[in-house]
LUMFITI-229847 format. One record per residue (C-alpha): residue in one letter; chain; x, y, z. Coordinates in steps of 0.02 Angstrom, whole numbers, plus 50000, padded with zeros to 5 digits. Each point is the difference from the previous one (the first is absolute). Last residue first. Example, Ala and Ser with C-alpha at 12.3 -4.5 7.8 and 13.67 -1.06 7.14 Angstrom:
{resn: S&chain: A&X: 50684&Y: 49947&Z: 50357}
{resn: A&chain: A&X: 49931&Y: 49828&Z: 50033}
//
This chain:
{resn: X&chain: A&X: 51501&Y: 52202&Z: 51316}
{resn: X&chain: A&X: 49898&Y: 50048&Z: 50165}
{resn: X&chain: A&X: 50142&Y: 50061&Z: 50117}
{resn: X&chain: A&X: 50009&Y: 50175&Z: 49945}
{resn: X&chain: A&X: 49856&Y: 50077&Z: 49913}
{resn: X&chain: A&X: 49883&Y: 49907&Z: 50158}
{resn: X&chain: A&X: 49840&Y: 49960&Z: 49939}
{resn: X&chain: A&X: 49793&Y: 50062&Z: 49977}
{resn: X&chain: A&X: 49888&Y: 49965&Z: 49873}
{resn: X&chain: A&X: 49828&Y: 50073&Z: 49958}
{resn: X&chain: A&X: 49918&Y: 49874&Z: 49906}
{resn: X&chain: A&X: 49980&Y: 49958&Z: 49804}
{resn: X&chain: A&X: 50118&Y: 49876&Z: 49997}
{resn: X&chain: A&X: 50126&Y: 50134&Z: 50045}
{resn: X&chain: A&X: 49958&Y: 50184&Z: 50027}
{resn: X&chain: A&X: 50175&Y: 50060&Z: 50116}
{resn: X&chain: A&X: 50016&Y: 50077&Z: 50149}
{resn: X&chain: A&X: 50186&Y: 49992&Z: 50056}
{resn: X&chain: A&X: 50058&Y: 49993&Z: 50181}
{resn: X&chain: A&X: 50181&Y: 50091&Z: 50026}
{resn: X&chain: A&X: 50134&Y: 49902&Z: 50106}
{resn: X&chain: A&X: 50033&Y: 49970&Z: 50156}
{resn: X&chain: A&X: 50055&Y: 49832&Z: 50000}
{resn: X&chain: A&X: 49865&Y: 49860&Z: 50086}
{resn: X&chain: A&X: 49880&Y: 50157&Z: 50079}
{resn: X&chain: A&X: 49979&Y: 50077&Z: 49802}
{resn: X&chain: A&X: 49992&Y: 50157&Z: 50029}
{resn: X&chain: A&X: 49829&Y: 50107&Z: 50029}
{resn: X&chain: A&X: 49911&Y: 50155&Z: 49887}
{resn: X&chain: A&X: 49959&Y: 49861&Z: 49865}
{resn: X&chain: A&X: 49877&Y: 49932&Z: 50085}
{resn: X&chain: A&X: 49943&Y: 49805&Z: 50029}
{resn: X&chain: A&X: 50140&Y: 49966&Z: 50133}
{resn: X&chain: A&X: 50067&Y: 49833&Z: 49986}
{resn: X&chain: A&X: 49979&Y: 49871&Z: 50162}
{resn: X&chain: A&X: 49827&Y: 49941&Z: 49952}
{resn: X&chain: A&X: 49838&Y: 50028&Z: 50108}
{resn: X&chain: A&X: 49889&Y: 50027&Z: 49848}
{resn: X&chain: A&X: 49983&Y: 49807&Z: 49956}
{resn: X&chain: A&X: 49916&Y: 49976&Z: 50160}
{resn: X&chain: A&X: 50022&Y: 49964&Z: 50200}
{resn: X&chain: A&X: 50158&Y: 49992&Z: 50064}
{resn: X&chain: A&X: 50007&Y: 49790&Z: 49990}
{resn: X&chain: A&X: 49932&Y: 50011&Z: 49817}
{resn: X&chain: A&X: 50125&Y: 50129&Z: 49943}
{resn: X&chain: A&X: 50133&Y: 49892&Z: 50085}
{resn: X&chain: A&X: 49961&Y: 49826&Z: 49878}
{resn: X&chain: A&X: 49941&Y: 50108&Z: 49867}
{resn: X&chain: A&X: 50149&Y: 50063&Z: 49975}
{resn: X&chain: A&X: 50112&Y: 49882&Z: 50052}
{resn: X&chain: A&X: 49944&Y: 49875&Z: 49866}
{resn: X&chain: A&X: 50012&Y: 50140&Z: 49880}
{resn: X&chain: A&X: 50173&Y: 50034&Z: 50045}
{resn: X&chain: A&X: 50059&Y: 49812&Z: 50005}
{resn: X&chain: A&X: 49955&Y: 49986&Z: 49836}
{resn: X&chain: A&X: 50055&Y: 50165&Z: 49914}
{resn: X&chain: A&X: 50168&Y: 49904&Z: 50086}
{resn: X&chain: A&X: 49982&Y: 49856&Z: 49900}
{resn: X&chain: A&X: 49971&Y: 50106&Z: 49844}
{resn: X&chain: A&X: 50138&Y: 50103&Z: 50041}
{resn: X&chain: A&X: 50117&Y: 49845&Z: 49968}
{resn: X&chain: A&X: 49929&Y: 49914&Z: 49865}
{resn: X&chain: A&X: 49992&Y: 50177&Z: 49903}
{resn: X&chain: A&X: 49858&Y: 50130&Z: 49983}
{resn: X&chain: A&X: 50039&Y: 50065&Z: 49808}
{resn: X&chain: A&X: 49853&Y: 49909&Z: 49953}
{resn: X&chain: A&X: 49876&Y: 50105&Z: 50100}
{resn: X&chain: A&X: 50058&Y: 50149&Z: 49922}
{resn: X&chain: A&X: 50058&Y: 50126&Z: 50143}
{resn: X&chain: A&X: 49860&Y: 50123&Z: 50048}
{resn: X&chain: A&X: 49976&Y: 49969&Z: 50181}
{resn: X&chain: A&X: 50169&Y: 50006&Z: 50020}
{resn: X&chain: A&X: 50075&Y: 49851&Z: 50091}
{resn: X&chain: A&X: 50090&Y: 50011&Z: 50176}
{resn: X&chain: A&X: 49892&Y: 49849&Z: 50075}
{resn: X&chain: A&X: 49919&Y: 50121&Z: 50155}
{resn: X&chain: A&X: 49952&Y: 50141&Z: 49874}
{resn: X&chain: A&X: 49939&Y: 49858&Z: 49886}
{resn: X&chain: A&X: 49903&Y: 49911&Z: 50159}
{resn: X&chain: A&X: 49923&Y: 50188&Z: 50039}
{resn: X&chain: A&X: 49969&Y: 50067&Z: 49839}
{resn: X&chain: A&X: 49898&Y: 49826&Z: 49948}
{resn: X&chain: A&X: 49897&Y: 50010&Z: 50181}
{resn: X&chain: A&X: 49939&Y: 50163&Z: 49972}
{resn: X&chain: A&X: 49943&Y: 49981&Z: 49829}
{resn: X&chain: A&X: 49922&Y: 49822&Z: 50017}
{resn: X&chain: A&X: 50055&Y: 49848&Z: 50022}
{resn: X&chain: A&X: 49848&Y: 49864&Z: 49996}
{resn: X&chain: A&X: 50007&Y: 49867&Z: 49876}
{resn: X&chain: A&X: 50176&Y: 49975&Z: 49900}
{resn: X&chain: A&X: 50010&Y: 49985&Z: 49806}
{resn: X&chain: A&X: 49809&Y: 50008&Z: 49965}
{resn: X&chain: A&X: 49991&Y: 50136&Z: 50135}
{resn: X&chain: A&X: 50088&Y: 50131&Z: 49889}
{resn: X&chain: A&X: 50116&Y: 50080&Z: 50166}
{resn: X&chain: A&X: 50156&Y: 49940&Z: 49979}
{resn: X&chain: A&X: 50014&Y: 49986&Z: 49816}
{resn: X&chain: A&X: 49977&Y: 50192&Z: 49988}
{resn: X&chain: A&X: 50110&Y: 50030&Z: 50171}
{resn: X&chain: A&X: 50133&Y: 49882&Z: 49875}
{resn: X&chain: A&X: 49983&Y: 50160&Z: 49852}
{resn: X&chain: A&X: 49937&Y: 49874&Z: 49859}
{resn: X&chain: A&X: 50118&Y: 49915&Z: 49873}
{resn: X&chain: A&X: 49976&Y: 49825&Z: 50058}
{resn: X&chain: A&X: 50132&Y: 49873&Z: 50020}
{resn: X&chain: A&X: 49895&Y: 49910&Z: 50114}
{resn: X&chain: A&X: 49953&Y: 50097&Z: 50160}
{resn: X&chain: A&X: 49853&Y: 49907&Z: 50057}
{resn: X&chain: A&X: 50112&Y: 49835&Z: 49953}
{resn: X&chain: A&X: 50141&Y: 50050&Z: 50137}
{resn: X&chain: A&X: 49850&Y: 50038&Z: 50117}
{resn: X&chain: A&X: 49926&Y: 49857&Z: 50001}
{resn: X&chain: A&X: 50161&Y: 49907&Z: 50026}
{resn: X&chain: A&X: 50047&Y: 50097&Z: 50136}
{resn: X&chain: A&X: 49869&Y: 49955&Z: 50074}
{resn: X&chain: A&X: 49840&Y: 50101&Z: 50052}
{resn: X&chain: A&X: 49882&Y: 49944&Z: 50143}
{resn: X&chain: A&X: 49943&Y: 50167&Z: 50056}
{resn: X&chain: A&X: 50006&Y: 50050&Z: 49825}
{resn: X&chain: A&X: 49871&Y: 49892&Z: 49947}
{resn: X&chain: A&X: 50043&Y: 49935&Z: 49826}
{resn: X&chain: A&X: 49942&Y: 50079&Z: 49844}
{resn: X&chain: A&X: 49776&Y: 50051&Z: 49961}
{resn: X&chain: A&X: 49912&Y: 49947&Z: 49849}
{resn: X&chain: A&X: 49969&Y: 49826&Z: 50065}
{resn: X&chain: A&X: 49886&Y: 50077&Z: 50130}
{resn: X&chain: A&X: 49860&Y: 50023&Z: 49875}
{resn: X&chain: A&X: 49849&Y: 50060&Z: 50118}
{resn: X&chain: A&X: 49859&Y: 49918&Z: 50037}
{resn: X&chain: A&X: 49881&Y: 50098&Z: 50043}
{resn: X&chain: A&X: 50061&Y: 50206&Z: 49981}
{resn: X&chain: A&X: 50013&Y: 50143&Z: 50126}
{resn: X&chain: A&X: 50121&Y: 50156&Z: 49977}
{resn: X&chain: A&X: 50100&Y: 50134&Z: 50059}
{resn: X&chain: A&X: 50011&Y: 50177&Z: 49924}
{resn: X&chain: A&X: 49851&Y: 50077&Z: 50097}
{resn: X&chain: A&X: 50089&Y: 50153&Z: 50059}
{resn: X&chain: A&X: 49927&Y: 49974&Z: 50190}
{resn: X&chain: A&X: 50013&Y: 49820&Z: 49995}
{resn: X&chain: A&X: 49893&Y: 49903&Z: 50155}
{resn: X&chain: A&X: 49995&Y: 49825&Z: 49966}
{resn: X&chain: A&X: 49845&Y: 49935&Z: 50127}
{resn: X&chain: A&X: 50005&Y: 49830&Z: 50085}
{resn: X&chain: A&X: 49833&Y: 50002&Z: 50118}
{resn: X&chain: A&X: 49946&Y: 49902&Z: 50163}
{resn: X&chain: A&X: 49808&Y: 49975&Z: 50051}
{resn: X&chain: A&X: 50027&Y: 49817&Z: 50024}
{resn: X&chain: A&X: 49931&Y: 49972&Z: 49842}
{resn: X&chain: A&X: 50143&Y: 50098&Z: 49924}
{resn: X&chain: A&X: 49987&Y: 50143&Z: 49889}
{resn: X&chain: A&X: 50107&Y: 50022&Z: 49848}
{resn: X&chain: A&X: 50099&Y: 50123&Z: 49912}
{resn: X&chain: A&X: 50057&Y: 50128&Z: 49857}
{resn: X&chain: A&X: 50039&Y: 50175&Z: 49948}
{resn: X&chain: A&X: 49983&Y: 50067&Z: 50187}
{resn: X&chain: A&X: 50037&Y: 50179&Z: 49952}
{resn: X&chain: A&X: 49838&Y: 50042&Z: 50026}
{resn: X&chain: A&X: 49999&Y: 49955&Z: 50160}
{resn: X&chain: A&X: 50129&Y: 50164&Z: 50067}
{resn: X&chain: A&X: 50124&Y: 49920&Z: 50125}
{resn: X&chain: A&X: 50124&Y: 50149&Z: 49995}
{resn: X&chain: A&X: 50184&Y: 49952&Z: 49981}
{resn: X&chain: A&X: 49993&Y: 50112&Z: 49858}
{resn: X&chain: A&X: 50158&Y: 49957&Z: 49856}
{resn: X&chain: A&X: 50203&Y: 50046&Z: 50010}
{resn: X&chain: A&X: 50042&Y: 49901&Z: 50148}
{resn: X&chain: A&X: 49845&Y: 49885&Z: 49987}
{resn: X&chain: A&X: 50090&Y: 49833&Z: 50091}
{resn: X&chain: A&X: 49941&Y: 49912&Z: 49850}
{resn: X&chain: A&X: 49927&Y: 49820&Z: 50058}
{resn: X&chain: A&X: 49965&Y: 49952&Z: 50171}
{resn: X&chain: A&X: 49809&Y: 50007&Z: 50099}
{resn: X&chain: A&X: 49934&Y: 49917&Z: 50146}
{resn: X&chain: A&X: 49845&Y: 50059&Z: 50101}
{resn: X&chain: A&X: 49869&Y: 49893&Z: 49891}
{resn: X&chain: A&X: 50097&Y: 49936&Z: 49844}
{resn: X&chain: A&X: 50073&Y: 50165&Z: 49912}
{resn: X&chain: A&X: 50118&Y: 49983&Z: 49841}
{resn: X&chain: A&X: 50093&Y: 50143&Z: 49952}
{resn: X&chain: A&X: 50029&Y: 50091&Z: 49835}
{resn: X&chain: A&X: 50107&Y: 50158&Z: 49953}
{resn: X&chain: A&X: 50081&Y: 49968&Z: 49846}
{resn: X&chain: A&X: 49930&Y: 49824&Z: 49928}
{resn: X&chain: A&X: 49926&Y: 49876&Z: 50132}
{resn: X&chain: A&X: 50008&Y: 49857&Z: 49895}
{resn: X&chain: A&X: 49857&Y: 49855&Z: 50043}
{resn: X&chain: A&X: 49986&Y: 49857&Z: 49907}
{resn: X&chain: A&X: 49826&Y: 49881&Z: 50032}
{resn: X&chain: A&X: 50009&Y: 49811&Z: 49985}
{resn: X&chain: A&X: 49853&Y: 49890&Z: 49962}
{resn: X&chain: A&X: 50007&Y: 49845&Z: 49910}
{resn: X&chain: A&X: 50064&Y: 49911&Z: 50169}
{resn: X&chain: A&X: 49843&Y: 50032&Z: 50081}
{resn: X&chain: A&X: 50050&Y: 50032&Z: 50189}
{resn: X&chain: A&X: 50090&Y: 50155&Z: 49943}
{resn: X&chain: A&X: 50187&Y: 50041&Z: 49973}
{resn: X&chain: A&X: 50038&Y: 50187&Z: 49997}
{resn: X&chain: A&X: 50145&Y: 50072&Z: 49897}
{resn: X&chain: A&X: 50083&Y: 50148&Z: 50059}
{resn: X&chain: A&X: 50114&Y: 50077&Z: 49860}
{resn: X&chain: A&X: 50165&Y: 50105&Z: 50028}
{resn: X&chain: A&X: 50132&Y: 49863&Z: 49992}
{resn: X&chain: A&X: 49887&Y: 49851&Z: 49991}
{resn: X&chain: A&X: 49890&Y: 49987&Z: 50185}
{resn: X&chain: A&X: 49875&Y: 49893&Z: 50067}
{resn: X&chain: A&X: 49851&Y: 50017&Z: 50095}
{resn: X&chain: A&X: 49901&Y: 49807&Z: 50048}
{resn: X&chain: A&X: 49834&Y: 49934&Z: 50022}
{resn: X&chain: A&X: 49912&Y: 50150&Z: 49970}
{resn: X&chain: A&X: 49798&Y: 49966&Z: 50021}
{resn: X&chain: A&X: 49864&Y: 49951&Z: 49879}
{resn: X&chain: A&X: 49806&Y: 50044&Z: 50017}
{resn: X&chain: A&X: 50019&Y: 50157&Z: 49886}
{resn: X&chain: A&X: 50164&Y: 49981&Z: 49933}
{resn: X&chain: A&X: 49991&Y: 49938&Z: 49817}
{resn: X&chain: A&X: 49833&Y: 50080&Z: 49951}
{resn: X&chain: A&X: 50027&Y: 50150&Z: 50079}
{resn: X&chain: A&X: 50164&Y: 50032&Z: 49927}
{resn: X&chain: A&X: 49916&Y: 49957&Z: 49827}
{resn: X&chain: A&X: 49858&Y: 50114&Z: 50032}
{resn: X&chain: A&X: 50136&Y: 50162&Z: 50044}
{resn: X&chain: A&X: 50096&Y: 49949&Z: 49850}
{resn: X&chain: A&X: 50182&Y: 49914&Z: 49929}
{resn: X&chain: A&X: 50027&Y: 50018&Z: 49832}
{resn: X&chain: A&X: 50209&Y: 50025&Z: 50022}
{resn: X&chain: A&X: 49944&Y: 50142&Z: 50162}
{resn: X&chain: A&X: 49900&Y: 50060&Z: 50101}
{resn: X&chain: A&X: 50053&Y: 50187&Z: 50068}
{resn: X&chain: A&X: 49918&Y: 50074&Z: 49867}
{resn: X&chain: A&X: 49826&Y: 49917&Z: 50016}
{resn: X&chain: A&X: 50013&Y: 50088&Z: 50186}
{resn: X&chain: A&X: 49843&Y: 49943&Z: 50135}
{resn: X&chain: A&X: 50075&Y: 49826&Z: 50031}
{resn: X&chain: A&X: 49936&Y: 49945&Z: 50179}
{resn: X&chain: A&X: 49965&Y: 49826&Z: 50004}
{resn: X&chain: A&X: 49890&Y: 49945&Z: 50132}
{resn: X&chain: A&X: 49975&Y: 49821&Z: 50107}
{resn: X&chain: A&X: 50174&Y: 49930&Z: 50016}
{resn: X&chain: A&X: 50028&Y: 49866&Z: 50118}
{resn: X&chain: A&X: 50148&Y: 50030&Z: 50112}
{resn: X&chain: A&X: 50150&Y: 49848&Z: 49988}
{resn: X&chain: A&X: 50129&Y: 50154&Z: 49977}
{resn: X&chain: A&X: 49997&Y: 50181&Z: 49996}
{resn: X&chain: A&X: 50088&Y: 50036&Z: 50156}
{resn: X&chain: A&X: 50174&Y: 49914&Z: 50013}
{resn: X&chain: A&X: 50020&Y: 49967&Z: 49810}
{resn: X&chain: A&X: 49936&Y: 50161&Z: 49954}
{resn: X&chain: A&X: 50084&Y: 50106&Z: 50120}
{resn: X&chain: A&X: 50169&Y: 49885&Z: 49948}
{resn: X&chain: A&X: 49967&Y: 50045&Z: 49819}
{resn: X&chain: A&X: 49982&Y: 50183&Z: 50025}
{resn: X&chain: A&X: 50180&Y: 50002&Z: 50087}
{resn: X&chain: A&X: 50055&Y: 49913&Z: 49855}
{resn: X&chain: A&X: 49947&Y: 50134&Z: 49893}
{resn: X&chain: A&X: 50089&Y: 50124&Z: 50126}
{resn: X&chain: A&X: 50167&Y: 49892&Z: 49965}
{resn: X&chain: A&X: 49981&Y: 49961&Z: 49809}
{resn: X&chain: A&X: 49978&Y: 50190&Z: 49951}
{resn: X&chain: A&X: 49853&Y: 50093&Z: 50059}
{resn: X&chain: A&X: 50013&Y: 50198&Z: 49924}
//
């Protein structure tokens, strides 16, 4: 699934490819994949004759500028999605989902005057497309997180911390894979109480997640994490067992002995 590092991949095919190009087609075949009101006609309305002045990113959401300033269009790329501008694509790297480039899984798109095209491709058709979308609903960028931010994401709430983690209106963009890996990396259970996270692990929760996506990103992707994702392995830090464990309603793995 794209968490904040392949969605920012998308972003920078977009910005380097998709830009300044006059838009002459919308291609919006899926009602379903529209979303908040948004249709086929009123995609074709606001784009046709327009062109993407700029792609920008919130946590998981692209959001691309247009020469109108009344128009901007959201793009999430759900489970499996990827964004294709000519040769260039980024998005999920399709671990788990068909790598295949069938068209009918091209939920939405444009064609350029110059004969170019921007296609999202999204096998199990859980992204979306909307105009305008609200991005006041989503937290702080975690690629620019403070401690601050984070402090205030975790409150004195009484949710499991990978919980607060991961809803996108406390922190935009970590995901499953990169939550397991910064808490594995910070010591903390996954399913400690938020509140119970003191001043001190809270700066170094901090410092893990800042790490995280800072070394995820220069491998390559939020699967390319130092903890094993099986049960069958150690932990590499101590040695010890690796739990599986339903939390937030994920599949969550940790260390039994050095995540307290």
């Amino acid at each position: 699934m794209p968490e904040v590092l392949e969605v920012e991949a998308a972003r920078a095919v977009l910005s380097g490819y998709a830009l300044d190009r006059e838009i002459t087609r919308v291609h919006a075949p899926d009602g379903w994949f529209l979303k908040r009101g948004t249709t086929a006609a009123a995609l074709r309305h606001a784009l046709i004759g327009n062109q993407f002045t700029q792609a920008r990113r919130i946590g998981k959401q692209i959001v691309l500028d247009t020469s109108d300033p009344g128009v901007r269009v959201g793009v999430h790329l759900g489970m499996s999605g990827r964004v294709l501008v000519d040769g260039e694509e980024a998005g999920d790297p399709l671990l788990h989902a068909s790598n295949r480039r069938v068209t009918k899984w091209h939920r939405f798109g444009v064609y350029f005057a110059d004969g170019g095209s921007f296609m999202l491709r999204d096998p199990r058709r859980l992204g979306a497309v909307e105009l305008d979308p609200d991005e006041s609903r989503l937290g702080p960028d975690v690629l620019s997180l403070t401690p601050g931010q984070l402090d205030r994401a975790l409150g004195s709430r009484s949710a499991p911390v990978k919980a607060v983690l991961m809803d996108q209106a406390r922190i935009a963009g970590l995901g499953n894979l990169l939550t397991d890996e910064a808490l594995w990396r910070a010591s903390i259970d996954p399913a400690r109480i938020a509140a119970t996270i003191d001043a001190d692990e809270r700066r170094r929760l901090h410092r893990a997640i800042r790490t995280t996506v800072r070394v995820l990103g220069r491998r390559g992707g939020s699967h390319t994490g130092d903890m094993p994702r099986d049960v069958d392995m150690a932990c590499p830090r101590d040695g010890g067992a690796l739990q599986r464990r339903r939390i937030a309603g994920r599949t969550t793995y940790s260390c039994s002995v050095h995540q307290i």
